[in-house]
C-alpha positions as CSV (number, residue, x, y, z in Angstrom):
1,X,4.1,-36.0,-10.4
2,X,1.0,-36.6,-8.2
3,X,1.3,-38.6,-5.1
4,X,-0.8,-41.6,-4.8
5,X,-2.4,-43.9,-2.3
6,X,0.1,-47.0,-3.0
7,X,3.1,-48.7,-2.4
8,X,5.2,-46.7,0.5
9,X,8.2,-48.0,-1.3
10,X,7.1,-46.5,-4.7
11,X,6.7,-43.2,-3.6
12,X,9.8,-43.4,-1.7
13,X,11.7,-44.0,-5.2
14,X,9.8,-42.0,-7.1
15,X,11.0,-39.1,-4.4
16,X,14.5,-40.1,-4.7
17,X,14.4,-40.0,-8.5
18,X,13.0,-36.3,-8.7
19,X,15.2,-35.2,-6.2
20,X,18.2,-36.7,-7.8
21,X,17.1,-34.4,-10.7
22,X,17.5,-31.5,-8.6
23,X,20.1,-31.0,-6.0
24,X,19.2,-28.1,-4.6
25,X,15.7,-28.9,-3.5
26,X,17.2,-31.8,-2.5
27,X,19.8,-29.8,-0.3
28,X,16.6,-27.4,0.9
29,X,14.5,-30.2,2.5
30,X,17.2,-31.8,4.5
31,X,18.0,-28.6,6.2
32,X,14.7,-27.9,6.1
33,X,14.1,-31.3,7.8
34,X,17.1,-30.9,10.2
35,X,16.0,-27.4,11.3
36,X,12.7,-28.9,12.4
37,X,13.5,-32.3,14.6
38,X,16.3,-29.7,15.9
39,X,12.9,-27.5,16.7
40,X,10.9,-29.6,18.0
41,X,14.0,-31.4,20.6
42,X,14.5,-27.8,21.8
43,X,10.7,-27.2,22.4
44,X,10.2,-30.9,24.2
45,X,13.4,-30.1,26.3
46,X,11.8,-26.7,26.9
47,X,8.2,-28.2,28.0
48,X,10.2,-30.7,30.5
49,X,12.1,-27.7,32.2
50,X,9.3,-26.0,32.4
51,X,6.9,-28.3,33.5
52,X,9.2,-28.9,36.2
53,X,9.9,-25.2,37.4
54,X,6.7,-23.4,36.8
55,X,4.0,-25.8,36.0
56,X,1.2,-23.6,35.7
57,X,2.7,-22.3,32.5
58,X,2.3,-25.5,30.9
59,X,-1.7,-25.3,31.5
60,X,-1.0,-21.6,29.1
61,X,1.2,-23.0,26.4
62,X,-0.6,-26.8,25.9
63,X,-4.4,-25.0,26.0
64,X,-2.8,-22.7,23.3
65,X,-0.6,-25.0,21.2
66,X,-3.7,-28.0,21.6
67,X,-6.2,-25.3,20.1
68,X,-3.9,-24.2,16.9
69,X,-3.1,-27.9,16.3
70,X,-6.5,-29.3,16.6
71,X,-8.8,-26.5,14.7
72,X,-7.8,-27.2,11.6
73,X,-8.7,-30.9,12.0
74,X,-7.1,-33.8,10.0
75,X,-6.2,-31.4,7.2
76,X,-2.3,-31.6,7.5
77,X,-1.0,-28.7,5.5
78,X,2.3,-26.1,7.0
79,X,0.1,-23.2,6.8
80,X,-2.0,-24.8,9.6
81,X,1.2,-25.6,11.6
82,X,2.7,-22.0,10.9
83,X,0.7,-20.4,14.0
84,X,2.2,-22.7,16.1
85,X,5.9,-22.2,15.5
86,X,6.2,-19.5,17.7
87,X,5.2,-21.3,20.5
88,X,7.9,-24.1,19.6
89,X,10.1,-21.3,19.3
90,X,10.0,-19.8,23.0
91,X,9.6,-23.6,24.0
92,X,12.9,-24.4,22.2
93,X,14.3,-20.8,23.7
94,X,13.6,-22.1,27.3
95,X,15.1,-25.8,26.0
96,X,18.2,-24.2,25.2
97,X,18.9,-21.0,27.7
98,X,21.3,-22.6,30.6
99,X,19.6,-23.7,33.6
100,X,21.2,-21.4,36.3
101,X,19.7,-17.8,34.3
């Protein structure tokens, strides 16, 4: 089943249907899914604190994070996105360590 330029709604079924076929894959990409907005909440919560405690790390992590996400240019496929989870994952670390450590 190749994806098409078309109708949002059509793809949207079609998606349904196949993964109504297949529970498990089904099962995968919503934790899969829910892993990542949980990510990516942790790592914006992270940038805030940190932007308000030590704001000259911010100028470190954006310069680095801006360089891995814009190289690869409009081509939108996880392996470009995979050197930049690490850096969403000390971001989200800092999100989620309590304030007063």
């Amino acid at each position: 089943m190749a994806l098409q330029a078309g109708d949002p709604g059509e793809i949207v079924k079609r998606l349904a249907g196949s993964l109504a076929d297949q529970p498990a894959v089904a099962a995968a990409l919503i934790l899969s899914l829910l892993y990542q907005l949980f990510l990516y909440i942790a790592a914006l919560l992270g940038f805030r604190r940190l932007f308000r405690h030590q704001p000259w790390t911010i100028a470190l992590f954006a310069a680095t994070g801006a360089i891995l996400i814009l190289a690869p240019g409009v081509a939108g496929e996880s392996r470009f996105r995979l050197p930049v989870q690490p850096i969403l994952a000390l971001m989200a670390s800092v999100g989620l360590v309590p304030r007063d450590s």
